[in-house]
N, C-alpha and C positions, 0 to 999 in steps of 0.2 A: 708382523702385526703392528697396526699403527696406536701408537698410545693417547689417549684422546684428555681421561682423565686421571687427576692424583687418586689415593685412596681411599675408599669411600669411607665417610663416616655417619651415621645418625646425630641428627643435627640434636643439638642440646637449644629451647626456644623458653620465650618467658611467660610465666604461667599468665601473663594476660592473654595469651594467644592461645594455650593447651587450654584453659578454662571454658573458654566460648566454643570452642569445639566440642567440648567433653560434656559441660552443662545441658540436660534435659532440658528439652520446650517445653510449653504448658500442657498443650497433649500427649505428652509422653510419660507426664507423671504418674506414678503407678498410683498416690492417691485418686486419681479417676477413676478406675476401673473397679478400686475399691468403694468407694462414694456410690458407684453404679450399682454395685453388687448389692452393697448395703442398703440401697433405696429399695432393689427388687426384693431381698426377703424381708424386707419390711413391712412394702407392699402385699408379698404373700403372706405373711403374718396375720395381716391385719382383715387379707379375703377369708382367711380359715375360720379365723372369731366368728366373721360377720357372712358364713358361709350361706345361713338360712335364708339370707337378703342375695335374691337371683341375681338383679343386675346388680351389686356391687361384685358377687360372683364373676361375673362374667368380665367384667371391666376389668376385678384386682387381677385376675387369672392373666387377661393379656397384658396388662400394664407387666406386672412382674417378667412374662415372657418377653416383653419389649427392653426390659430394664436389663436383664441377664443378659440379652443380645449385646445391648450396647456397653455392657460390662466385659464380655467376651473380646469386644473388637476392641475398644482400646487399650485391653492388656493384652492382645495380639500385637499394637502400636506400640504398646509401652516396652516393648521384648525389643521389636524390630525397629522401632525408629524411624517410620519411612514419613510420619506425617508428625512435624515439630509444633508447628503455630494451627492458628484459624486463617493465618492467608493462607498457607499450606492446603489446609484444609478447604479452602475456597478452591483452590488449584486446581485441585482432586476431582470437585463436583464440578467445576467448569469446561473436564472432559466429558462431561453427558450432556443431556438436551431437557428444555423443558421446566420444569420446577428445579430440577438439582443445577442446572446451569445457573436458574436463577439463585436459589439459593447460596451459590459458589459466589456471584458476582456482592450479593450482600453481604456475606461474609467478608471479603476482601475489600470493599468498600468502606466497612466501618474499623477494620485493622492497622492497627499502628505499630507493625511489624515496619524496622527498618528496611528489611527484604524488599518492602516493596518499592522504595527508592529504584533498586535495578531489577523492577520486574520482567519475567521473560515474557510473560505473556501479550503485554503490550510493546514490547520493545521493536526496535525500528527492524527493518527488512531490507536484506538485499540479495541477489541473486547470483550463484556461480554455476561451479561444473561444467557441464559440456552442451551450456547452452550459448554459447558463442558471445558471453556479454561482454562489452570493457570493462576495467576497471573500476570506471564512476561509475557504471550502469547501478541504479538501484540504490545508491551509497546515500545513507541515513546522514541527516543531518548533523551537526558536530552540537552539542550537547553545552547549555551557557554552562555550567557550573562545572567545576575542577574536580568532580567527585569520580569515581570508576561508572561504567552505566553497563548495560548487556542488551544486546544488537543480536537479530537472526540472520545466518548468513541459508539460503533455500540452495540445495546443490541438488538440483534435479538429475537424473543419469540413470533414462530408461534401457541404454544398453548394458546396463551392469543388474536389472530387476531392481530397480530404486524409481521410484516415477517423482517423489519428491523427497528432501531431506532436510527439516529442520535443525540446525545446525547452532546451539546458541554460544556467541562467540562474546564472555568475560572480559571488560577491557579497564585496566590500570585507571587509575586518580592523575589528570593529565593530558591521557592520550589525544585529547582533541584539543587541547592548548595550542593555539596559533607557535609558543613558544618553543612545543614540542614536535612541529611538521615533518623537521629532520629525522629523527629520532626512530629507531627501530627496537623489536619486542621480541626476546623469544618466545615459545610456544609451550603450553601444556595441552594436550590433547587427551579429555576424560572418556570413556566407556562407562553407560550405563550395565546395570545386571540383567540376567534374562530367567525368566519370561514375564513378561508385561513389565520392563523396565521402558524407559525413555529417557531423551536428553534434558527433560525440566528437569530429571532426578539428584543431579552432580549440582541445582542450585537451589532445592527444595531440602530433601532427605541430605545430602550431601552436605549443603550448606555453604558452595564454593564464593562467590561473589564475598561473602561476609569474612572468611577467609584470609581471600585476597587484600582485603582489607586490613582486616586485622594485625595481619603479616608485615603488612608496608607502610602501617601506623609506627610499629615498632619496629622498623628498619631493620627487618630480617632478613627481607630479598630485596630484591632488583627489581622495579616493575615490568611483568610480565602479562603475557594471553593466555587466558582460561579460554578451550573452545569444549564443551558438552557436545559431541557428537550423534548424530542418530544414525543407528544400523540397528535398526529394528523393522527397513524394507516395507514400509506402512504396515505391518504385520505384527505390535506389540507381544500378540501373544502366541508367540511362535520362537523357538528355543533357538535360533540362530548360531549361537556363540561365536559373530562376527567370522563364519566362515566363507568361503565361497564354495556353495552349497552346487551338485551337481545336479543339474538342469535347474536351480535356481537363484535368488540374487547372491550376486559375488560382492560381498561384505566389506573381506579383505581388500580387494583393488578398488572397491568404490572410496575405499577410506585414505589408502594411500598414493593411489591415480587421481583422484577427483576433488574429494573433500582440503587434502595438504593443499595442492594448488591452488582451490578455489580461494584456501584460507590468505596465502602467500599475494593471492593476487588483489585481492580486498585491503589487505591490513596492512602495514609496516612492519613485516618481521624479517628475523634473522632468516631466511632461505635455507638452514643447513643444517644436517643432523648433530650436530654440538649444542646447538641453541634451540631442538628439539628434543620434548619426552614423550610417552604414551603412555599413558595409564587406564586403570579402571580397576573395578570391584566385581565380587563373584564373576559371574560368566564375562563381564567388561575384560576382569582382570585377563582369564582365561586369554582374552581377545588379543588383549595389550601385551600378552609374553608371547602368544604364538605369532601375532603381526610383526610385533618388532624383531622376533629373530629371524623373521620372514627379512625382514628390510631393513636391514643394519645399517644399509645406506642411507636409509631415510631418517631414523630416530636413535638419539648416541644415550638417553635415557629410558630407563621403563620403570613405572610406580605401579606395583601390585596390590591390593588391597586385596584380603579374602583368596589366595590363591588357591590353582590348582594346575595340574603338568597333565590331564588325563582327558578324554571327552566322558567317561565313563557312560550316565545316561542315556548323555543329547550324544552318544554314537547315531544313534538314528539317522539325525537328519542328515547324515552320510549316504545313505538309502544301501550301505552293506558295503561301499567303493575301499578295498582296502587300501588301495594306495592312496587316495583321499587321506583315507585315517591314519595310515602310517606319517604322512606330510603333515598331518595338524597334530600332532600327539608328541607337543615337548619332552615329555618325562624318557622317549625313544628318541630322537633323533637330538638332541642336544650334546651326548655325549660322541658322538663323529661328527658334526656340524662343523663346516669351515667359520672362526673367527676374525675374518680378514680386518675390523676394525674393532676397536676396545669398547666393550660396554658398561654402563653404571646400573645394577639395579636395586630397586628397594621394594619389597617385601613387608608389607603388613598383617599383622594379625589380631588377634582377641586372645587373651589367652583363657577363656572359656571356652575356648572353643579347641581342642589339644590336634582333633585332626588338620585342622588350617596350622595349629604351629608345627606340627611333624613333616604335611608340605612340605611349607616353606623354609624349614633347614633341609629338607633332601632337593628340594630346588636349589637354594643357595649352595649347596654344595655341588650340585654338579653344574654350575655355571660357574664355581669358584675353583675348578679342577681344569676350566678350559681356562685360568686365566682371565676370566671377568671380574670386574670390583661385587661385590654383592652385600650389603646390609638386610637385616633380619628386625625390623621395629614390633614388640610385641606389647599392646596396650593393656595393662591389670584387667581384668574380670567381662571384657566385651567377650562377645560370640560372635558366630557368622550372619550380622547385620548392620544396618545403614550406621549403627552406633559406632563400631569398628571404623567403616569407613570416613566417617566425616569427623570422627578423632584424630585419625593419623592422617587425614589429608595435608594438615599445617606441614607434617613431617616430612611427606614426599613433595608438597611443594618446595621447604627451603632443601631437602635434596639436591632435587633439578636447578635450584638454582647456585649452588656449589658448582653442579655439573656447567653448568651455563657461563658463572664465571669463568670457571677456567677454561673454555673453549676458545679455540682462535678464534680473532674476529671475522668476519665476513658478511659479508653485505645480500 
């Protein structure tokens, strides 16, 4: 077995970089959902007095029913964390059509959310995969200011059931400095959640760009690539769990046939599994432990957020194929698995959440039985939500970049 890296450790970071993580956005405050509440039985309070008067009747009746709705869903938010700010929330509306698009577009218009300095939504485009482009094909213009910016890289690959794939690729404070031309990047490669996760997710709910930032203000890491990948096969809301699904899209090799390359061939990076990680959250993470020990040769790190070793559920979209499910089902095939090269993993949790941390020590443990480095990060009082993940992302990023360090060099 080849030793790749020293021993892994959970990086110890300074609370300006835990805090921005950790800190609720304005819509997540749970005062909102109370405010909402409060407004609605206020409102019904006030139809019951004034019951004998039909339309105030009729009004306070639906207003209060409108107020309880919108009291319900952002203490649904405030749990889950998926929408932080009103650019966020512009985000969100600007995947529909019509008034809600518009309304998405005015909300982020008037927002002075930092985020949107490296917005995805506008961000520049280029094209890979196995559409025969060169390297310049498509290649966004380099950026005046020294700041980080975020670039779509499109990795289309109808033979894999991918007809398009938004790909959005995080890039370092620099990278388009004429002074940094030379200069190469290793890679982190995120996994959104499933079902109706996507690749804005890892820069919205996630929070990674800000991150990245934050990170390399305080000269934690190395600068590095954030690439948000999509394997959600234009099909958001379809439970995929990056498999390669029989008779449909293959996930797995779109990600690490297509997508790696495409990335490799666009960007300045390290070419090599040392200077690469894989990560993701619930069903992402899922993705990110069964890919990468699919392809050891491909990625020398894996950052789990939300774990899990099982299809359990989404068995389904196996359509019953047991050998299918035997090959995707870590918690079985890990402990006879050949470890021909050494791996680094890290493992996150909520510790409100007890079934994610029992996981993730019987994962760390049988990956720590064949001989792999394994860390176990568990955050105070989070659960299985975006809170979880975009707390400990600081942590799995200066991970990989330990791992990263100490890799041989290679071009």
């Amino acid at each position: 077995m080849t030793r790749l890296f020293p021993q892994a450790v959970d990086p110890v970071l300074p609370p300006s970089v835990t805090s921005q993580a950790r800190d609720l956005g304005p819509l997540e405050s749970p005062l909102l959902w109370l405010a909402f509440a409060g407004a609605a039985a206020a409102v019904l309070a006030v139809t019951v007095a004034l019951a004998h008067r039909r339309r105030v009747r009729r009004w306070g009746i639906s207003g209060s029913i409108a107020l309880f709705l919108i009291a319900a869903v952002t203490a649904v938010n405030s749990y889950v964390g998926y929408v932080r700010t009103p650019s966020d929330l512009g985000r969100l509306l600007q995947r529909g059509s019509g008034a809600m698009n518009v309304a998405g577009t005015l909300l982020r218009s008037t927002s002075d959310d930092p985020a949107e300095d490296s917005d995805p939504s506008t961000a520049s485009s280029s094209t890979g995969g196995n559409s025969g482009s060169s390297p310049a094909a498509g290649r966004p213009a380099a950026p005046a200011s020294g700041n980080g910016s975020t670039e779509v890289l499109n990795v289309p690959d109808p033979a894999h059931g991918v007809a398009n794939g938004e790909n959005y690729v995080v890039l370092p404070a620099g990278y388009h400095d004429p002074a940094n031309a030379a200069k190469r990047y290793p890679v982190v490669y995120l996994i959104h959640g499933y079902p109706y996760g996507g690749p804005r997710d890892w820069l919205t709910s996630g929070s990674a760009p800000q991150t990245l930032k934050s990170l390399e203000d305080a000269h934690v890491i190395q600068p590095m690539i954030i690439v948000s990948v999509d394997l959600t096969a234009n099909r958001p809301s379809t439970d995929w769990e990056c498999l390669n699904v029989p008779g449909g899209p293959q996930l797995e090799t779109y990600l690490a046939s297509s997508i790696v390359p495409s990335v490799d061939q666009h960007y300045r990076t390290f070419a090599d599994r040392g200077h690469r990680a894989l990560g993701g959250m619930s069903g992402g993470g899922f993705g990110a432990l069964n890919i990468g020990l699919h392809h050891l040769d491909e990625f020398g790190t894996l950052l789990i957020s939300l774990p899990y070793d099982d299809l359990n559920d989404s068995v389904g979209v196996l359509g019953g194929n047991q050998a299918a499910i035997a090959a995707n089902t870590p918690r079985r095939y890990i402990p006879t698995m050949p470890f021909p090269q050494k791996l680094a993993v890290m493992l996150t949790v909520g510790t409100g959440a007890p079934t994610d941390v029992a996981t993730a020590h019987r994962i760390a443990g049988s990956l720590q039985r064949r001989g792999q480095e394994v860390v176990v990060h568990a955050e105070r009082g989070f659960n299985h939500t975006w809170h979880t993940a975009r707390a400990t992302l600081p942590y799995m990023l200066a991970f990989a970049d330990q791992n990263f360090r100490s890799a041989p060099a290679a071009s």
